[in-house]
N, C-alpha and C positions, 0 to 999 in steps of 0.2 A: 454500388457506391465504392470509390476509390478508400484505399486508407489514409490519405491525407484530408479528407472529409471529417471521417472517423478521429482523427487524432484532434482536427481545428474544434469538432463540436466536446471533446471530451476538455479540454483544453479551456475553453470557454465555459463550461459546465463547474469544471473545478475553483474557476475563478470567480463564477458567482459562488460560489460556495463560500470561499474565503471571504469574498466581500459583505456575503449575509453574515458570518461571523464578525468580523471586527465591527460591522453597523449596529449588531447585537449587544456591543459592549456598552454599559450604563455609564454617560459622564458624569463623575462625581458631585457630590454636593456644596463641597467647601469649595474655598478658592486659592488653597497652600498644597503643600504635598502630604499634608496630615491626610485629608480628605484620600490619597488613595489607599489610607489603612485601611477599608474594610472591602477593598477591593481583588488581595491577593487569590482567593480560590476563582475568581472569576476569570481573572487573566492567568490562573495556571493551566485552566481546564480549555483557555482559547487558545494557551501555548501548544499545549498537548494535541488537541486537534488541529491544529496548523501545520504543525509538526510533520501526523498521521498524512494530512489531504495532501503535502508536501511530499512527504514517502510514497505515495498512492500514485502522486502527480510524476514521481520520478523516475519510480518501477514502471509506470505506462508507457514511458516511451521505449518499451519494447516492440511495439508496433514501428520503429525505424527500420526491424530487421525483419520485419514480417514484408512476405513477398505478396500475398493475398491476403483478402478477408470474404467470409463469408455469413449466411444469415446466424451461422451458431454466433460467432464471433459479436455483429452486433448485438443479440440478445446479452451475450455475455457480460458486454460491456456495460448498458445500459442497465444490468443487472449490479453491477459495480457500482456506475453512479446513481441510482435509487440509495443502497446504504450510506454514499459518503454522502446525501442532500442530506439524509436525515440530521447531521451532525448537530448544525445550527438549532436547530429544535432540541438536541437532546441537551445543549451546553443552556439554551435557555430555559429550559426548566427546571434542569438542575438551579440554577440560580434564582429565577423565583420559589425554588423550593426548601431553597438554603441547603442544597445538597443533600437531599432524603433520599433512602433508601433505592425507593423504587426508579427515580430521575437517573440517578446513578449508573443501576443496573440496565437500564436500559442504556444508556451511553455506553458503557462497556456491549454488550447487546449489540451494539450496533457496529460496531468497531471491529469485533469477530465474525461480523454478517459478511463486513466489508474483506475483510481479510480473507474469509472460503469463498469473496466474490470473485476477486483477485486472481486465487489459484485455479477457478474454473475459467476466467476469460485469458488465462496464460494457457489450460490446456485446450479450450477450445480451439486457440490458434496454431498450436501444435497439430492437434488434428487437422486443420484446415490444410498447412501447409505443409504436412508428412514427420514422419519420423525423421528424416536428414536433415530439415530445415535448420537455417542457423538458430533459432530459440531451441529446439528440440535439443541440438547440440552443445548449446550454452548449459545449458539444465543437467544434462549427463554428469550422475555423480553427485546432483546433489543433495536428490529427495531422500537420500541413504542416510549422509550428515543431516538436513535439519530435520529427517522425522525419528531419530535417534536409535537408528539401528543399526547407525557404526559404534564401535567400544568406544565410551568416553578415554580411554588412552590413546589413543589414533587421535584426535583432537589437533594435538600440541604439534605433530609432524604432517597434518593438514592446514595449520595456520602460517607457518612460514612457505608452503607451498604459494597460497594464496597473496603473500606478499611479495614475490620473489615477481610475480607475473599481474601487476593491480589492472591492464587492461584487458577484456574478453576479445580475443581476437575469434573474426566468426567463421575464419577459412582454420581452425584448429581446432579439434575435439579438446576436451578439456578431463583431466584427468578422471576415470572412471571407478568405484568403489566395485571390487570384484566381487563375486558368488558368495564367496566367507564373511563380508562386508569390512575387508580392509582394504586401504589403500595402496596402490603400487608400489 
């Protein structure tokens, strides 16, 4: 299977997702705008997961720079979209449940599922496609900052870094966090 396969079915997977959400949303009872007062935690919780499928949906098309794929790759992915289906289920029951405990915990649950699904179908296709690949490249540098084993004071002289250059080019290495774990 090509990855343009790969990306049209993830693609189409996440937009039924979306659409099972917003079809999920209860039309109100009244017929003014009073009627959507009891409506705000339902459309915060479809804001927040639109949001999330939307950030899922945007980080994916890293598969643009990907040169192959292989069977890790699609386990990985499909392993991706199993957690973000669950969404619409978790946002409706939280809502028939009036937002209890358990509804809740599982939406978050779920969300974190999606999130370690994420960083396993990014390194599965690192591995797919080697340690030089342009994703393996793009990354360099920066599992040091977000898994917080650079000093929070290095911070402030890696954010203007990151602004100075807003697009990833993939024929450049991208600044590395040395052995000590600061920056250049």
């Amino acid at each position: 299977m090509g990855k343009g396969r790969l990306e049209a079915f993830t693609d189409g997977v996440l937009a039924v997702v979306i659409s099972i959400m917003v079809l999920e949303l209860k039309v109100p009872a009244g017929h003014d705008f009073t009627a959507l007062r009891s409506e705000p935690p339902v459309f915060l919780a479809y804001a927040l997961s639109y949001a999330n499928v939307g950030i899922f949906w945007n980080n994916h098309h890293m598969l643009h720079v990907t040169e192959r794929i292989n069977g890790m790759v699609l386990w990985a992915n499909l392993f991706l979209l199993f957690w973000i289906s669950l969404v619409p289920f978790a946002i409706r029951w939280m809502d028939e449940t009036h937002f209890t405990s358990a509804p809740t915990a599982l939406y978050g649950g779920i969300l974190a599922m999606a999130s370690i699904a994420y960083i396993l179908l990014e390194r599965a296709i690192i591995v797919c496609n080697g340690p030089t690949s342009k994703l393996a490249r793009a990354r360099e540098g920066v599992p040091a900052l977000a898994s917080g084993r650079a000093n929070r004071a290095q911070l402030p002289r890696a954010i203007p870094k990151c602004e100075q250059k807003p697009h990833v080019r993939s024929d450049r290495h991208l600044p590395a966090v040395n052995s000590t774990g600061s920056l250049p």
